[in-house]
N, C-alpha and C positions, 0 to 999 in steps of 0.2 A: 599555609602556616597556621598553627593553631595558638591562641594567644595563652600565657599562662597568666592568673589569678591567683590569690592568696584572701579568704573573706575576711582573714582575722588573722592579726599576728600577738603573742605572749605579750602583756602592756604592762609587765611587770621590771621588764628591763633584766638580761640574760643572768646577773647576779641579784636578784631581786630588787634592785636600787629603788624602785617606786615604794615598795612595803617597807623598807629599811626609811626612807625617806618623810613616807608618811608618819609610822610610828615616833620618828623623832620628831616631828612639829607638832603631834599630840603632847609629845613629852615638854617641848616648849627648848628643844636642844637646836630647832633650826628653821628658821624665819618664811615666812612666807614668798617675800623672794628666792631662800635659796633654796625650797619646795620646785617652785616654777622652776628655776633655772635645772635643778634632776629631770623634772617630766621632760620640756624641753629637748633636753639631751638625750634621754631614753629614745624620744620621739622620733629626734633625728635618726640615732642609730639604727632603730628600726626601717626608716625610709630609705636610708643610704644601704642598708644591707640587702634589703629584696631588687633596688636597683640593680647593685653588685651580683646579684644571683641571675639577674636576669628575668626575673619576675616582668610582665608586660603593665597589670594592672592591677595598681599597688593603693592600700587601702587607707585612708585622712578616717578623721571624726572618731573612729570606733576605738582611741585614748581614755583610760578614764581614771582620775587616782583615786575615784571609793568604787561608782556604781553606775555603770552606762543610764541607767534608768533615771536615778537620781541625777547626773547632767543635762538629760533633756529635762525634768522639772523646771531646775535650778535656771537654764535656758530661756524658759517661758515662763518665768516667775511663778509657777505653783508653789509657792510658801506658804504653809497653813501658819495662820496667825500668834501659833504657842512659838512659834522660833524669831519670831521677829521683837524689836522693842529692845533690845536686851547690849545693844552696842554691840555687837558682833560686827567682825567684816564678812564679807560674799563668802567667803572661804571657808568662817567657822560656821555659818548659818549652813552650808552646805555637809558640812563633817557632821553637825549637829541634828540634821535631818537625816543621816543614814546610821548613828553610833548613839545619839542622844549627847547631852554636856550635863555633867553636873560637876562646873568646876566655877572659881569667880562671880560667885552669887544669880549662877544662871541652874537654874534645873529643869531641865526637860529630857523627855525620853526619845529614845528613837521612833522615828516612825517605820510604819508596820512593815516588815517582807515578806516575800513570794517568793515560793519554788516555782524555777521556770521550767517550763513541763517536766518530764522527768528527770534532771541534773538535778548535782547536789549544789548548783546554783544559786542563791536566791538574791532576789532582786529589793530594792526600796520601795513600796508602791504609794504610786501619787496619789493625793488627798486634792480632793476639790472643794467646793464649794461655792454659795451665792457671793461670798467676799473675795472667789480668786479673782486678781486683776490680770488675765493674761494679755501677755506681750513678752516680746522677745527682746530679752535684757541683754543676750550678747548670742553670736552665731556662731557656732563651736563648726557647724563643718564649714563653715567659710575659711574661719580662722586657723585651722588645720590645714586645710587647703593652702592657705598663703603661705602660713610656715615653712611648711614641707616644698612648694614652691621655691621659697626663698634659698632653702637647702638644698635646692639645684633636682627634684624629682616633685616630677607632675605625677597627681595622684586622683584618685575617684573619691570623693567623699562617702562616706556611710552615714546616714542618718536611721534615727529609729521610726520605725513606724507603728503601724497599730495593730495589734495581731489579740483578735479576742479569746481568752480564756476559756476553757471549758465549759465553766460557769456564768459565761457572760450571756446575760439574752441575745433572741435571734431579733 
């Protein structure tokens, strides 16, 4: 028997409930809670549907309500220092490093994106520096993993890993 796979499933949610979801808590129409509680949801559905299909080996972690790249930052605390300071919660420091905020006497821009090789993709790209403090401030595929557990489908994590650029030295 040959097992079926799925590397990625649409994280937008089948009527776009993420984008809809998101735009309204920029817009300030819907709380951070009930943010979480849409992803959440989407999340399940997604898990409970490739179950239902039959799917063998079914994919956690790779959720993300702005930018896969930017989660793993945010993960490992890579916060460049113009986003912090400013009483933000996790959530907005997070929106605020992929879209920029100029709202409530905070201004800053977004940080810089990347075309991921040839898609019309582009991703957040992480800033470091001698002041990054890394550590891992929360475990996104653990936590997807329990979720999705908890919602009755054992699932394989996806984490990002390192894949150099074009332009990256050898």
């Amino acid at each position: 028997m040959v097992a079926s796979s799925v590397l990625g499933f649409p994280r937008i949610g089948a009527n776009r409930e993420i984008k809809k979801a998101v735009e309204a808590y920029w817009a300030g129409k819907l709380s951070a809670d009930e943010l979480t509680k849409v992803a959440a949801d989407v999340k399940k559905t997604s898990w409970t549907s490739l179950k239902a299909r039959g799917v063998d080996v079914i994919p956690s972690g790779d959720f993300s309500l702005y930018d896969h790249v930017l989660d793993h930052s945010a993960a490992f605390n890579v916060i460049p220092k113009r986003y912090l300071g400013h009483n933000l919660s996790a959530l907005d420091v997070y929106f605020a490093m992929g879209r920029g905020r100029q709202t409530e006497g905070v201004d800053v821009p977004a940080s810089e994106m990347k075309k991921w090789f040839d898609s019309n993709y582009h991703f957040v790209v992480p800033e470091f520096s001698e002041d990054t403090d890394f550590k891992l401030v929360f475990n996104k595929a653990i936590e997807e993993f329990n979720e999705a557990k908890a919602a009755g489908v054992v699932t394989r994590p996806v984490v990002l890993g390192p894949v150099p650029s074009a332009s990256s030295p050898s």
